[in-house]
GUVO-876946 format. One line per field, with one value per residue (C-alpha): residue in one letter; x, y, z; chain. Coordinates in pm, 1 decimal, decimal comma. Example, Ala and Ser with C-alpha at 12.3 -4.5 7.8 and 13.67 -1.06 7.14 Angstrom:
! residues 2
res	c(A_S)
x	c(1230,0_1367,0)
y	c(-450,0_-106,0)
z	c(780,0_714,0)
chain	c(A_A)
This chain:
! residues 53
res	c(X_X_X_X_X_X_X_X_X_X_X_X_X_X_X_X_X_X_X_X_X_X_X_X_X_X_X_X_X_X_X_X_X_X_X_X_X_X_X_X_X_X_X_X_X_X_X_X_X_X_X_X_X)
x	c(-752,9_-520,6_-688,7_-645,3_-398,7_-495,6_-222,2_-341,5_-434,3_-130,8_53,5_-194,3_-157,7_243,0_222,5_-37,7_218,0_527,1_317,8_265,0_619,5_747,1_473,4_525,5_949,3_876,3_654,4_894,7_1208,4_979,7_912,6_1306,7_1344,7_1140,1_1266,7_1624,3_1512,5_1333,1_968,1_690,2_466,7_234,8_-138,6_-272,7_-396,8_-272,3_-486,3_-546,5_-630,6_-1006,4_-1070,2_-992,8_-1239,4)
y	c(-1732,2_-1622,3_-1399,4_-1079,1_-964,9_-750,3_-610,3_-425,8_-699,2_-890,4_-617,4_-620,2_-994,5_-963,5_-693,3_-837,9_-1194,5_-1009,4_-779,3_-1144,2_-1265,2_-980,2_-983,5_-1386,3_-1323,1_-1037,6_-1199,5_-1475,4_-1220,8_-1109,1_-1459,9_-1561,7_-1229,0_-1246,6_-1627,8_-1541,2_-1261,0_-1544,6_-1399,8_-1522,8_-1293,7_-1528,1_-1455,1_-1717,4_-1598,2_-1737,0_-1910,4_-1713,9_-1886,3_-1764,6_-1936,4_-2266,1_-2200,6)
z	c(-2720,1_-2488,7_-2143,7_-2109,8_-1848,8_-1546,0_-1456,0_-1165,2_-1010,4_-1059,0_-889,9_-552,8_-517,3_-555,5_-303,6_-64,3_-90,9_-3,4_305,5_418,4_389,9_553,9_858,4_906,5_923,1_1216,6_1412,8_1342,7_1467,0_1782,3_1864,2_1896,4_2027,8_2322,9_2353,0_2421,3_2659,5_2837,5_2805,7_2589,9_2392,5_2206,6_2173,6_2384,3_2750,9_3008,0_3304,3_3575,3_3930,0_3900,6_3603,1_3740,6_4019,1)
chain	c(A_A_A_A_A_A_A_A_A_A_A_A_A_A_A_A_A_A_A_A_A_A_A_A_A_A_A_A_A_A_A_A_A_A_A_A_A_A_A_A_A_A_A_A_A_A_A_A_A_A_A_A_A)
């Protein structure tokens, strides 16, 4: 016997997948963005002289 189809939640996982698409190709845009400007804006903080101390 075949399942039954929920189509509601069909439709949320199709959206959710193409909210995640679209948010991976801007930060993907930003990324080359702020590489030709010459500046990086990644997440990772960067050392500061105290914290080698």
């Amino acid at each position: 016997m075949a399942r039954k189809p929920n189509y509601n939640f069909e439709r949320a996982e199709r959206e959710r997948q193409k909210a995640a698409k679209k948010a991976a190709r801007q930060a993907l845009k930003q990324d080359r963005a702020a590489a030709k400007k010459g500046t990086d804006t990644s997440d990772t903080p960067s050392e500061s002289p105290e914290a080698k101390e």
